[in-house]
C-alpha positions as CSV (number, residue, x, y, z in Angstrom):
1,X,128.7,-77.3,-114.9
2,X,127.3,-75.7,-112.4
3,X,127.4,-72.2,-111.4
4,X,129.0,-72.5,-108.1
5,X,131.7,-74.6,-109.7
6,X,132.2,-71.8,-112.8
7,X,132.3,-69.2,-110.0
8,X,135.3,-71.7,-108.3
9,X,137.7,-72.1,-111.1
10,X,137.1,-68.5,-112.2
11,X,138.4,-67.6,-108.7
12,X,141.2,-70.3,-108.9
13,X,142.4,-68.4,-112.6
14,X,142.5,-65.1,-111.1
15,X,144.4,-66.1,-107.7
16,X,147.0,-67.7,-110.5
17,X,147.0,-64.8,-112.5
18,X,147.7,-62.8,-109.5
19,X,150.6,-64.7,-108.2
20,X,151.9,-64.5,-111.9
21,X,151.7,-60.5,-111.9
22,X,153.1,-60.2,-108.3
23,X,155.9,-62.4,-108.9
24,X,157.1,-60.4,-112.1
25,X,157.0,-57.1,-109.9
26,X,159.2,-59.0,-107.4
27,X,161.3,-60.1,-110.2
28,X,161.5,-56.4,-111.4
29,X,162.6,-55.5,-107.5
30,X,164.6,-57.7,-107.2
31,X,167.0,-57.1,-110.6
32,X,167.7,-54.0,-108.8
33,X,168.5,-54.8,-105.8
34,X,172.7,-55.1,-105.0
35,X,172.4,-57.4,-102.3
36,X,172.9,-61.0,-102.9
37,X,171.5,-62.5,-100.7
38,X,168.1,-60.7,-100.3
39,X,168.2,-61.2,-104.1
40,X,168.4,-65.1,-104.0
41,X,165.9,-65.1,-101.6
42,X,163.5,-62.8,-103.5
43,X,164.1,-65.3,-106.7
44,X,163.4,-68.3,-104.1
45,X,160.1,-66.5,-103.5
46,X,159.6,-65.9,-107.6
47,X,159.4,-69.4,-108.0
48,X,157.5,-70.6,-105.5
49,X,155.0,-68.3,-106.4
50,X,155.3,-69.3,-110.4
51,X,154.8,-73.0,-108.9
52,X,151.9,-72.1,-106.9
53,X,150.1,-70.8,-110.2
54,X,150.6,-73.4,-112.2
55,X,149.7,-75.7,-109.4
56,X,145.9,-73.8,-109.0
57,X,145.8,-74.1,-112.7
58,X,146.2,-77.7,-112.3
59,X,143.3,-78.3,-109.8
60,X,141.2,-75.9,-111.6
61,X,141.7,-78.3,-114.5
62,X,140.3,-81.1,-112.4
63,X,137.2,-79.4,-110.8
64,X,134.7,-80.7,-112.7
């Protein structure tokens, strides 16, 4: 494995990581927040950010 392509899935962890950690802070918001609808939206944003991790996770996988 080359260096360039360590370098490239090491990036690819820590933008999932990232999405991971800013989705439980929006989670956190968004338990206290009393409005409905901003709170299904926030939960609609939740999972498409837990989605998107697991989806980098899956092409770092494949980089080769």
């Amino acid at each position: 494995m080359t260096r360039n392509i360590r370098n490239f899935r090491k990036t690819l962890d820590a933008v999932a990581m990232n999405n991971e950690a800013a989705a439980l802070a929006v989670m956190r918001a968004a338990d206290r927040i009393g409005d409905a609808v901003l709170k299904e939206q926030l939960f609609n944003v939740i999972q498409r950010m837990n989605q998107d991790a697991a989806e980098l996770r899956v092409v770092r996988d494949h980089v080769v």
